[in-house]
Structure formats: structure tokens, C-alpha cells
C-alpha positions in Angstrom: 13.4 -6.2 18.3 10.3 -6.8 15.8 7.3 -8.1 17.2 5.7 -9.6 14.1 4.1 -13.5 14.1 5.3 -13.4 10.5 8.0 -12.4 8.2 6.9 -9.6 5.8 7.1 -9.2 2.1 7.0 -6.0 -0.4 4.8 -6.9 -3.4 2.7 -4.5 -5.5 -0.5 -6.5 -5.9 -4.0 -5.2 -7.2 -7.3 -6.1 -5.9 -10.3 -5.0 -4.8 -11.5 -4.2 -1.4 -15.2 -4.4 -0.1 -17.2 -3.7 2.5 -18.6 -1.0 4.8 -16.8 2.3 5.7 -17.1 4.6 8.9 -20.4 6.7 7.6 -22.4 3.2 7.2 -22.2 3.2 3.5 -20.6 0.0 1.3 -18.4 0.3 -1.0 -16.4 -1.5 -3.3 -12.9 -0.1 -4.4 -9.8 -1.1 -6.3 -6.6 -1.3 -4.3 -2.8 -2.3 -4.2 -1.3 -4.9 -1.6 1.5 -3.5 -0.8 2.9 -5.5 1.9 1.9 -9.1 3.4 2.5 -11.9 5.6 0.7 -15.1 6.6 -1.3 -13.0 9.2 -2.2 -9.6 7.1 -1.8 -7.5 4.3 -1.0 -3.6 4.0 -3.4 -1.9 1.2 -3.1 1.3 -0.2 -6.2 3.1 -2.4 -9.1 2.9 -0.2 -10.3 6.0 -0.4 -12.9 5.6 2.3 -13.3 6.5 5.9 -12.5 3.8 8.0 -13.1 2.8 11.2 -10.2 0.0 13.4 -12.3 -3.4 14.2 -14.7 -3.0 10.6 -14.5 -6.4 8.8 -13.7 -5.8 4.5 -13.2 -8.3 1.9 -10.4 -8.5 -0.6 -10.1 -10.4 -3.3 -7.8 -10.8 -6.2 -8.3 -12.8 -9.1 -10.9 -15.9 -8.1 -9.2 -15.9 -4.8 -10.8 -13.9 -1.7 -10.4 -13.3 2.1 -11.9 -11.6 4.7 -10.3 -9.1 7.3 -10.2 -6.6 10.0 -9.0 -3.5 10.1 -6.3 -3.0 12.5 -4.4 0.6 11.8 -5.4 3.4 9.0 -2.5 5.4 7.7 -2.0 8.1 5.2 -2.5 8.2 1.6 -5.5 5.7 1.9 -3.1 3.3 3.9 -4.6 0.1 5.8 -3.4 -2.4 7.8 -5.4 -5.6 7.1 -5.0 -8.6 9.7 -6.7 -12.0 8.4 -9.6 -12.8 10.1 -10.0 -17.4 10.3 -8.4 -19.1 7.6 -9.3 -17.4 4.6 -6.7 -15.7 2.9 -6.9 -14.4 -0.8 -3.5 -15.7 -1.4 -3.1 -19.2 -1.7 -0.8 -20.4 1.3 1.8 -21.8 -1.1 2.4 -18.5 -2.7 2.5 -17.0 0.6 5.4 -19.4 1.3 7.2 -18.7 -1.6 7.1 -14.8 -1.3 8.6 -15.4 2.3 11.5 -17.8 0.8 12.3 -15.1 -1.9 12.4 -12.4 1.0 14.6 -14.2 2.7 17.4 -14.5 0.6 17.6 -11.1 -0.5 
């Protein structure tokens, strides 16, 4: 059984990603959202260190949101959970990616 708050969606979207990796250093970097949900966001290209818990800042477009680091993966893989109510994706679009998932 999945344990997810929130349904999940594919999407290939780029942005940037901000903040401060493991050695104390900031950094900004582009990046590709890869997966997402109301509660987080899977980003692949950060090709910095990272450390679980460290807050980083995405933003795409005008649009930005703040988040924590909850899992790093391979091949510059993290696993972004939304941190308040911030999100860089407007909640509207957020529902419409979850109605198009749903009926494929």
C-alpha cells in the first residue's frame, strides 16, 4: 500500500535550485522537476553535496518556494518536501496535473 499524503505526477520541469550544500558553500544551480505533488517535488541536476534537513529554494519562472531536503539519490536526485505554504507552482496547476494523472 502507498503511503503518500498526495497523489504524484511525472512532469519534466526546469528551474533553478538555491541554497547551501553540505561543505557550507551556496550555490545556485539549474535543475529539472521531475516528479511532484502538493507536498514535494523530485529534482534532478543538483550537482552538489547535500545534506537531509538543509532548507533550498526553487523557483521557476516568477514563481518560487522553499524546501527541505528529505532523501538524496543518484544521478544528482533529490527529494524536495515543501516547507509552509509556499510552493513554486501555483496550487491550481498543481490540481490540474493531479486531474490529468488520474485519468491516464
Amino acid at each position: 500500500m502507498d503511503r503518500r499524503r498526495a497523489a504524484r505526477v511525472n512532469v519534466q520541469l526546469p528551474v533553478s535550485v538555491w541554497g547551501v550544500d553540505a561543505f557550507g558553500q551556496a550555490f545556485t544551480s539549474p535543475a529539472m522537476v521531475t516528479n511532484l505533488s502538493a507536498n514535494g517535488v523530485v529534482v534532478q541536476g543538483v550537482r552538489r553535496r547535500m545534506r537531509i534537513g538543509e532548507s533550498i529554494d526553487v523557483r521557476m519562472g516568477n514563481n518560487k518556494g522553499q524546501f527541505r531536503v528529505i532523501w538524496v539519490g543518484d544521478m544528482s536526485e533529490l527529494g524536495l518536501e515543501r516547507i509552509g505554504g509556499n510552493s513554486f507552482l501555483p496550487a491550481s496547476n498543481l490540481v490540474q496535473f493531479a486531474q490529468s494523472a488520474a485519468t491516464c
